[in-house]
C-alpha positions in Angstrom: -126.0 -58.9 86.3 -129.8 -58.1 87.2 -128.6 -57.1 90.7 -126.7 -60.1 92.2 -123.6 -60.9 92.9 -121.6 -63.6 90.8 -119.1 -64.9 92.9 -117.3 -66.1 90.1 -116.8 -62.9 88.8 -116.7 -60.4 91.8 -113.4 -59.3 93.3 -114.4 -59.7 96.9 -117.0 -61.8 98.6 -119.8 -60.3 100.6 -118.4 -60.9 103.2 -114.7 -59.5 102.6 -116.9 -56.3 101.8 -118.3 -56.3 104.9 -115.0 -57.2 106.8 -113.7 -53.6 105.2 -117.1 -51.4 105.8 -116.4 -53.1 109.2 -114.0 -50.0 110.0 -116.9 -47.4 109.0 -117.6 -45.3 112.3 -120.8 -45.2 114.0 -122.6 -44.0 117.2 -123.5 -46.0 119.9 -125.1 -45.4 123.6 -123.4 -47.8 126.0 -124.8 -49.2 129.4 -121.4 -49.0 131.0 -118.8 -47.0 132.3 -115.7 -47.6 131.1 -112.5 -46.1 129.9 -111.1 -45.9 126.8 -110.3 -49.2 124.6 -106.4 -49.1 123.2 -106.7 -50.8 119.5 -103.8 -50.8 116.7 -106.3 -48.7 114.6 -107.1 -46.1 117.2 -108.7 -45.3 120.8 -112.2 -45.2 121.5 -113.5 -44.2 124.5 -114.5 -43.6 127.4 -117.6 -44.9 127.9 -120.0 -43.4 130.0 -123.9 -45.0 130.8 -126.3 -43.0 128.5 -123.4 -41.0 126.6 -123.2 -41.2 123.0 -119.9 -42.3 121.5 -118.3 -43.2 118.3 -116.7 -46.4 117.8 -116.0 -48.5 114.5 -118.4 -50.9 113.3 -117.1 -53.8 114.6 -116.4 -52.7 117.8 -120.5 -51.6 118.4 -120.8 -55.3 116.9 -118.6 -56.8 119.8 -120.2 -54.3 122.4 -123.9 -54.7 121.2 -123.4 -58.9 121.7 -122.3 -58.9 124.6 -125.1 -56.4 125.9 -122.9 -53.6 126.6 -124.5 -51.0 124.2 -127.5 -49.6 121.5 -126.3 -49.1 118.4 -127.9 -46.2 116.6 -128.5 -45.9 112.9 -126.6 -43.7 110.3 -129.4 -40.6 109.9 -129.2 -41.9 106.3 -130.8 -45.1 107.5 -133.8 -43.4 107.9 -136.9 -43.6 105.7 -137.4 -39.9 105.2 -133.6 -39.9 104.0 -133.9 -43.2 102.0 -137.2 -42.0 100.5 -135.8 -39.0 99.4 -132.6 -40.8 97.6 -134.8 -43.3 96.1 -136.6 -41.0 94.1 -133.3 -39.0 93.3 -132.2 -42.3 92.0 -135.4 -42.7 89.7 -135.5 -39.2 88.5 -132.0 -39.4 87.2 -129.9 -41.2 85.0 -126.7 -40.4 87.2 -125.9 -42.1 90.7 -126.9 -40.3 93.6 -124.0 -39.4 96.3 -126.1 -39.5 99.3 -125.1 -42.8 100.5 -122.0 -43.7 102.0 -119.4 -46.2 100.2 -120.5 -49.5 101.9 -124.3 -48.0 102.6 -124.8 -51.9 101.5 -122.7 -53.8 103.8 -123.6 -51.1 106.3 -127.2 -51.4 106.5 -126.8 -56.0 106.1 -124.9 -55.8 109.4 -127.1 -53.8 111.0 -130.1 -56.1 110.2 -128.3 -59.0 111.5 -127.2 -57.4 114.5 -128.6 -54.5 115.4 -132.3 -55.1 114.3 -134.2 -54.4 117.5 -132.4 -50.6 117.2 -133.4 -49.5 114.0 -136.7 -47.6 113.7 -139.4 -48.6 110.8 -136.9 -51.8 110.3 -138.9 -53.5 107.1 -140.2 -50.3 105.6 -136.0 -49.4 106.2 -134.4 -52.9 104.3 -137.3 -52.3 101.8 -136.3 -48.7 100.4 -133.0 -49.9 100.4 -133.5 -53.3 98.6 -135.5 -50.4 96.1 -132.4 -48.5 95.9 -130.1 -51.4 95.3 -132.1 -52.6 92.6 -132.6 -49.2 90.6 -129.2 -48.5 90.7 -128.5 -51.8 89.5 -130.9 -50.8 86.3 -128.9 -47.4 85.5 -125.4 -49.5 85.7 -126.9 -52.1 83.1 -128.1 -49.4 80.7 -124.6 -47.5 80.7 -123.2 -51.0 80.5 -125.3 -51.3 77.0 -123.4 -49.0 75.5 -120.2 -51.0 75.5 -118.8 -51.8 72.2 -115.5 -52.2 70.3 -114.5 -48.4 70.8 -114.5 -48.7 73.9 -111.1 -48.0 75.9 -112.3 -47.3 79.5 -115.7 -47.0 81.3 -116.6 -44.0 84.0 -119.3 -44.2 86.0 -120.0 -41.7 89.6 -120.5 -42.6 92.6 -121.3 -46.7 92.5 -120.8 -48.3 96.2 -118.3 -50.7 97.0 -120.9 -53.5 96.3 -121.3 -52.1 92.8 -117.9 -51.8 92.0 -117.1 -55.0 92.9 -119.6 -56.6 90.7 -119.0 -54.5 87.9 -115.1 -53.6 87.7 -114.3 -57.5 86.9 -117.2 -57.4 84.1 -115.6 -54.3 82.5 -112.2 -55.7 82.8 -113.5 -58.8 80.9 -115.8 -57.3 78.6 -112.7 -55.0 77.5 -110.4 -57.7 77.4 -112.4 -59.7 74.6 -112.9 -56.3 72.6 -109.0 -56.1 72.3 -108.7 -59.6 71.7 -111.1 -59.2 68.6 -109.1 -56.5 67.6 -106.0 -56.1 68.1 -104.9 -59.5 70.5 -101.2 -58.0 70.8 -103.2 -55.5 73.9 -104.2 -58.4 75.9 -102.2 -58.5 79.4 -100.2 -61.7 80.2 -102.9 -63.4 82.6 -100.0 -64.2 84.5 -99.3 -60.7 85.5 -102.8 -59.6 85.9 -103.2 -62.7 88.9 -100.3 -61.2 90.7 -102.4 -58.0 91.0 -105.2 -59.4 92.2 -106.0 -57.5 95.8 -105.5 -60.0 99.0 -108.1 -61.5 100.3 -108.2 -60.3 103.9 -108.6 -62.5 107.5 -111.0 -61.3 109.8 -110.4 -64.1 112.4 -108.6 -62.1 114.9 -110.6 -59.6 115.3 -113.2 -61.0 117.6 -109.9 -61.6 119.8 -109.3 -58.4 120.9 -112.2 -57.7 122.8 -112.5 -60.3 124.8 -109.5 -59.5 126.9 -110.7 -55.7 127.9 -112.1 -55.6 131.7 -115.9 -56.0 131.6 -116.3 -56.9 127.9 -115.8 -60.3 128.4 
């Protein structure tokens, strides 16, 4: 794997992951007043100048293009905090819990849209890149382990990027084990493609905003 993502194997494309890790709530400061935004998946709001407020991901996104608001980092995203998980990560064989789920897809929109907000920005993507890539190292080595014996793989605390790369490699890995061994186990590929998850649209989203006074 060596830390990238095969599209060819992964469940979701980057940016499917990043669609989802769109929901993850974050602070922002808007520049407006405002009162509260009625969406499907919730209410957000008021908005008061200079007042902190929490809003999903993609909604900051919307606000922050349009000049409406700062978007201010997770207090993970700082280096202090990213330092210190970094060397949790290399003084330990097991994953560190620190991070949230989608710290990866988190942290990529960020830099592409909120770049100008986030303190010590290239020492930030840096420890993080770090991160990324010694993780990456611990899941190869428990992956070396694999062998005909093996019936099901557990491994703590991988992110969402991680366990999309990984969970088809496992399935497929297993799959030729069995089919070594014993080929009666293998699933009907027919029934395994009806379980694959959906792939979602995040076309519409965008829409939404545009028809709330003074987000336009």
């Amino acid at each position: 794997m060596a830390g990238q993502s095969n599209h060819e194997l992964s469940l979701f494309s980057a940016e499917e992951l990043e669609f989802i890790a769109e929901d993850e709530i974050v602070d922002i400061v808007p520049n407006l007043k405002m009162g509260p935004l009625n969406f499907i998946c919730g209410d957000f709001g008021p908005f008061t100048p200079q007042i902190v407020t929490q809003v999903p991901l993609w909604l900051a996104i919307a606000l922050k293009k349009r000049g409406k608001c700062s978007i201010r980092p997770p207090q993970w995203m700082s280096v202090e905090k990213l330092s210190q998980v970094l060397e949790a990560e290399r003084d330990s064989q097991e994953m560190s819990d620190q991070l949230p789920f989608h710290y990866v897809e988190i942290s990529r929109l960020l830099f592409d849209h909120a770049r100008d907000n986030i303190p010590d920005l290239y020492m930030v993507r840096s420890l993080i890149e770090d991160i990324r890539n010694v993780r990456f190292h611990k899941v190869e080595t428990d992956l070396e382990a694999f062998n005909g014996r093996t019936i099901a793989v557990k491994i703590k605390n991988l992110s969402a990027m991680e366990v999309n790369i990984v969970r088809p490699f496992i399935g497929r890995a297993l799959q030729a084990f069995y089919k070594h061994d014993s080929p009666e186990l293998i699933p009907d590929p027919e029934r395994v493609s009806d379980r694959r998850p959906q792939v979602v649209n995040n076309a519409p989203r965008e829409k939404t905003l545009g028809d709330v006074p003074g987000c336009s």
